[in-house]
C-alpha positions in Angstrom: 120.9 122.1 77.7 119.9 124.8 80.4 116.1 123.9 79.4 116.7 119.7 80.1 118.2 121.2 83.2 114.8 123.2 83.8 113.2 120.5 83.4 115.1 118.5 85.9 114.7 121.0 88.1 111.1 121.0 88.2 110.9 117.3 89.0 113.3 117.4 91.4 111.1 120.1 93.1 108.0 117.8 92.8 109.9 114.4 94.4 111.2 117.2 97.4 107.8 118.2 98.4 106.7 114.8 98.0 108.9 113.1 100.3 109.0 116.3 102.5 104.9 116.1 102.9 104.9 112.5 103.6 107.9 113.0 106.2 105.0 116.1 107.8 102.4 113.5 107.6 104.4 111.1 109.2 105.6 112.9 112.1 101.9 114.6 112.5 100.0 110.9 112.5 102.7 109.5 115.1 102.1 112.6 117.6 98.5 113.0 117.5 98.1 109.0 117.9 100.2 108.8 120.7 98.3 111.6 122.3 95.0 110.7 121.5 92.9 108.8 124.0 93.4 104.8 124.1 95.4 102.3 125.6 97.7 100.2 123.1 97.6 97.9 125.9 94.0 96.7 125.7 94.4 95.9 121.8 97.5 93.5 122.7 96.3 92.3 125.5 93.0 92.3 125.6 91.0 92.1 128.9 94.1 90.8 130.7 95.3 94.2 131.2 92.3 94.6 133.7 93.8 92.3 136.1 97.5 93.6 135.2 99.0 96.0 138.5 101.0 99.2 137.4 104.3 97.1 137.6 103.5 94.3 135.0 101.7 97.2 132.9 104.7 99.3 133.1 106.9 96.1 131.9 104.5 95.4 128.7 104.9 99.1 127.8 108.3 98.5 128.0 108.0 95.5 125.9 106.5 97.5 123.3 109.0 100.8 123.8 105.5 102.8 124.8 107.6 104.0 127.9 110.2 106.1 126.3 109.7 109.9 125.0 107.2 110.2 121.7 110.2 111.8 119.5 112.7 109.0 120.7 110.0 106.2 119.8 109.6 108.0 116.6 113.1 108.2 115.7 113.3 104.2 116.2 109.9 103.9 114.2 111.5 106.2 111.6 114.7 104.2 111.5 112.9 101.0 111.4 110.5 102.2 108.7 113.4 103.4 106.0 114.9 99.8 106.3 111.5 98.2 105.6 110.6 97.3 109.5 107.1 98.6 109.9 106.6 97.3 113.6 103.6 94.3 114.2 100.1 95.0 114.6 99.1 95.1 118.2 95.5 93.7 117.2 96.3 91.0 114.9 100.2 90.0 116.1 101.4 90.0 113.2 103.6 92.0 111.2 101.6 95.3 109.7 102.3 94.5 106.2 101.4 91.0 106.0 97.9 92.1 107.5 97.7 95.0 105.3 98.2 92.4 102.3 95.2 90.4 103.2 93.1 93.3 103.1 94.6 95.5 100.5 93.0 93.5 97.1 89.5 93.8 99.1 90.2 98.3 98.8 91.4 98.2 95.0 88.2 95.8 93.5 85.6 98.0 95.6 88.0 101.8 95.5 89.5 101.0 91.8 85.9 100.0 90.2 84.2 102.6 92.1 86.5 104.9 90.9 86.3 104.5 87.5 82.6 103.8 87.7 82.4 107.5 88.9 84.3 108.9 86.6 82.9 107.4 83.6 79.5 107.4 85.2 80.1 111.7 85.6 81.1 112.2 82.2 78.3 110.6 80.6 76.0 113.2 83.0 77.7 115.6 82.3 77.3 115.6 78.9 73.8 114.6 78.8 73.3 117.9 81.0 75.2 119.9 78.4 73.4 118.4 75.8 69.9 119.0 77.2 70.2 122.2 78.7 67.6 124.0 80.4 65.3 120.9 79.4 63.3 118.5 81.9 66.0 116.0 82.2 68.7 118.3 82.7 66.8 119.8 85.4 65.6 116.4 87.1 69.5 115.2 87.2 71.0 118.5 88.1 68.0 118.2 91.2 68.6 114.7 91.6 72.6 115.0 92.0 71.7 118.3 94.6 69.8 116.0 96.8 72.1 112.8 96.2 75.0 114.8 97.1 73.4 115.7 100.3 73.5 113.0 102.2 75.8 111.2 104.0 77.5 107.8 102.6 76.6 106.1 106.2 72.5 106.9 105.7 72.7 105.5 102.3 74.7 102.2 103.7 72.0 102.1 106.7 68.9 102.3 103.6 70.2 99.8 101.7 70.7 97.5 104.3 67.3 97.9 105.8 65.6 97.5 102.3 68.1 94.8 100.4 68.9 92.8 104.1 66.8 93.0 106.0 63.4 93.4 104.6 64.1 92.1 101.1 66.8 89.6 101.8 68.1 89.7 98.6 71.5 90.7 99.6 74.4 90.4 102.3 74.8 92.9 104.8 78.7 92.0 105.3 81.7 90.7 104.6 83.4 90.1 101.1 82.1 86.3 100.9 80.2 83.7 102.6 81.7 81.0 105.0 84.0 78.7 102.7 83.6 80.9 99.7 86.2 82.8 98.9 86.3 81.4 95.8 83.4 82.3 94.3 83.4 85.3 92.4 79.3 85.3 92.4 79.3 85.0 95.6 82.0 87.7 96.1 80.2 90.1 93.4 76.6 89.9 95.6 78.5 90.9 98.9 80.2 93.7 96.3 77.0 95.1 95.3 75.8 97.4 98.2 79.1 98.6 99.0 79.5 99.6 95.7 76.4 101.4 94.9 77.3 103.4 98.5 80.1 104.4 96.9 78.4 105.2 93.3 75.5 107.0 94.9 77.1 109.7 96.1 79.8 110.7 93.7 79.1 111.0 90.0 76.3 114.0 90.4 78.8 116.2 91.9 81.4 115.7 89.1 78.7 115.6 86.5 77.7 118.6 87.6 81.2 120.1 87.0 81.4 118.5 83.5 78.3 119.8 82.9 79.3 123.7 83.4 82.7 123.2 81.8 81.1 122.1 78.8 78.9 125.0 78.8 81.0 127.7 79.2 83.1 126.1 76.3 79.6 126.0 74.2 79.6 129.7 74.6 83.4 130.5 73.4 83.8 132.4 70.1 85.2 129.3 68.2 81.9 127.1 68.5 79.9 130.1 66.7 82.7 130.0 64.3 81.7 126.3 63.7 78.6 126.4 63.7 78.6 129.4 60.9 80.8 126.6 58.7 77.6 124.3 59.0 79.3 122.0 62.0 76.8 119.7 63.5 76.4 119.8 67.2 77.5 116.4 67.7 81.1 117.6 66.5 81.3 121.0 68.3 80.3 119.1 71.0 82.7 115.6 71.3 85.2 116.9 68.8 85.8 120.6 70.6 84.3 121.1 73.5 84.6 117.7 75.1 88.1 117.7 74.3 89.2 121.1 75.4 87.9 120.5 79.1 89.8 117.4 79.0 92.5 118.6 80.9 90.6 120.2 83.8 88.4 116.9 84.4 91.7 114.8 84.4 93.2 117.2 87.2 89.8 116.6 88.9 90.0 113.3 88.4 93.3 113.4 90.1 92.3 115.6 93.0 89.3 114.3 94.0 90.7 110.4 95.1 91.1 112.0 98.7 87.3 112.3 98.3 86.3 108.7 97.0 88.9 107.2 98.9 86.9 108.6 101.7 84.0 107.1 100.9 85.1 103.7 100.2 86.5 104.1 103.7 82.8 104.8 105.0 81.4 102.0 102.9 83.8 99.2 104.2 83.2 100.3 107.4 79.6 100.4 107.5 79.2 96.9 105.6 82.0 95.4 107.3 83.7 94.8 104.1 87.4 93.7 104.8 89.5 96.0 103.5 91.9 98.9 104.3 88.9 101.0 105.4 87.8 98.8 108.0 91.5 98.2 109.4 91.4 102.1 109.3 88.7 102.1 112.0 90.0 98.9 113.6 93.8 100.5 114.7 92.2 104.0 115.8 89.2 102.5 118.1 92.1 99.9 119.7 95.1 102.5 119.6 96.8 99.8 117.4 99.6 102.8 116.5 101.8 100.9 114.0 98.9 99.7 112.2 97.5 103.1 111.9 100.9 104.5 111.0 101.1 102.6 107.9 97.8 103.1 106.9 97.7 106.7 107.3 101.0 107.3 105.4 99.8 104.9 102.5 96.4 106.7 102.0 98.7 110.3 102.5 100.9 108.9 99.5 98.2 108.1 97.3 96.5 111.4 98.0 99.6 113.1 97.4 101.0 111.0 94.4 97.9 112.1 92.9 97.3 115.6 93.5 101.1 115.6 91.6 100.1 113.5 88.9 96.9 115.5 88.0 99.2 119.0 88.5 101.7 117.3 85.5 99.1 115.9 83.1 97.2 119.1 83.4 100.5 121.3 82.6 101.4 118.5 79.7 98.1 118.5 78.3 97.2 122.6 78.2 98.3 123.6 75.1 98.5 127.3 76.8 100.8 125.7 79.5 103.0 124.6 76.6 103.3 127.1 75.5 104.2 128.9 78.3 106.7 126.3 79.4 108.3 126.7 75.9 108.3 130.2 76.4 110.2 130.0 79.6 113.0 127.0 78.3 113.6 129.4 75.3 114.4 132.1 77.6 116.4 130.5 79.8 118.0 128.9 76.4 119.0 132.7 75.3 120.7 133.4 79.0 
């Protein structure tokens, strides 16, 4: 009983300091917005606020509560935020989640399959590293993923669009579809292509590499010289032992590292234009469109978070030594 109560306990820690960080991130993103440089003003009004005198701009502030102290407008956003009121989008004039919904499918085709992409894509050079060590095409993708890694997600956009766009014409340089296409998938998969392969460039060598020196280090343990003196092949040291023991490390990495591809998805939207949260992201900082920016800040902050969490778990369910050490603790804690 005492160890189901543990256990309660330790999730019950984990959903504290997960609301607690999102409440920090919260109050941190409202603050810094509303001190940062920019004029809400201009984003709702547009160029009419040039010809506005301090009176009428003082009245549209107070249309928008702008006027009042930043923790008292916090407070109301807070207030309005835990009964599902998000505030409207200065920009667009329309309330922050309906816009976010037009945009948020575009972020989950190009983030989600990138994602996995990466991953997959990270394993399999991993491995092949691993497997070819010290040979010429471990070397060429170890040097390959050092100078990949290397440059910026914004150069590689720029490249491609010079080469595929511009001088090719093969491909889009923006948006998610043509004019009056929305839907066609092959039209939506060619304006997918260079936005993706931003986002796969860049990645998968530095987690390959990773995989790649886990798996080594595990090559090297005591129990794969046991195996191989029991006339193992390498193929099954390999997938069946090795593989599977750094399992649980390259899940937590996996889990980790979203702030990091999330990041660059970010970039690649914005670069390409590609309508999804990433642009909106640049969108409501440039025009000071605060409740926009509140939203999306707090929702990538969740995700990041969520995460980080999940990855901390699986790792601690998967590790056979963090089992063990867990039933260790519950049995103590039993015998008190």
């Amino acid at each position: 009983m005492n160890y189901k109560k543990s256990k309660l306990l330790y999730y019950g820690s984990k959903l504290l300091i997960f609301i607690v960080s999102v409440f920090v991130l919260s109050l941190l993103v409202f603050y810094v917005s509303r001190l940062a440089p920019g004029d809400p003003l201009l984003s709702y009004y547009g160029e009419r606020v040039e010809k506005m005198s301090v009176e009428e701009k003082n009245i549209a502030r107070e249309k928008l509560g702008l006027n009042e102290p930043i923790y008292i407008q916090y407070g109301k956003w807070l207030k309005g935020a835990v009964q599902g009121d998000f505030g409207i989008s200065y920009k667009y004039k329309q309330d922050v989640l309906e816009v976010i919904s037009q945009r948020a499918l575009n972020t989950l085709i190009l983030g989600g399959i990138g994602y996995i992409l990466i991953f997959l894509g990270a394993l399999a050079l991993g491995i092949i590293c691993a497997w070819n060590e010290d040979k010429w095409i471990d070397k060429l993708l170890c040097k390959l993923g050092t100078f990949s890694c290397c440059i910026p997600e914004f150069w590689y956009s720029l490249l491609l669009i010079l080469i595929f766009c511009v001088s090719l014409r093969w491909l889009p340089s923006s948006g998610a579809y043509s004019i009056g296409k929305s839907g066609d998938i092959g039209d939506r998969i060619l304006h997918l292509i260079l936005p993706m392969a931003v986002v796969l460039l860049n990645h998968p060598w530095y987690y390959g590499y990773m995989v790649r020196n886990k798996l080594l280090d595990e090559t090297r343990a005591d129990y794969v010289l046991l195996g191989k003196s029991k006339g193992q092949s390498k193929a099954k040291i390999m997938f069946a032992h090795c593989l599977r023991n750094i399992m649980p490390s390259y899940i937590s990495l996996m889990a980790i590292s979203v702030p990091h591809v999330i990041g660059g998805t970010y970039i690649a939207e914005t670069v390409f234009a590609y309508p999804g949260l990433g642009t909106l992201s640049y969108e409501s900082a440039k025009f000071a469109d605060y409740n926009m920016l509140m939203v999306l800040c707090i929702m990538t902050g969740i995700v990041v978070i969520f995460f980080n969490m999940i990855g901390q778990i699986i790792n601690e369910r998967i590790d056979p030594r963090i089992r063990g050490m867990e039933s260790l603790e519950g049995l103590e804690v039993s015998e008190s």
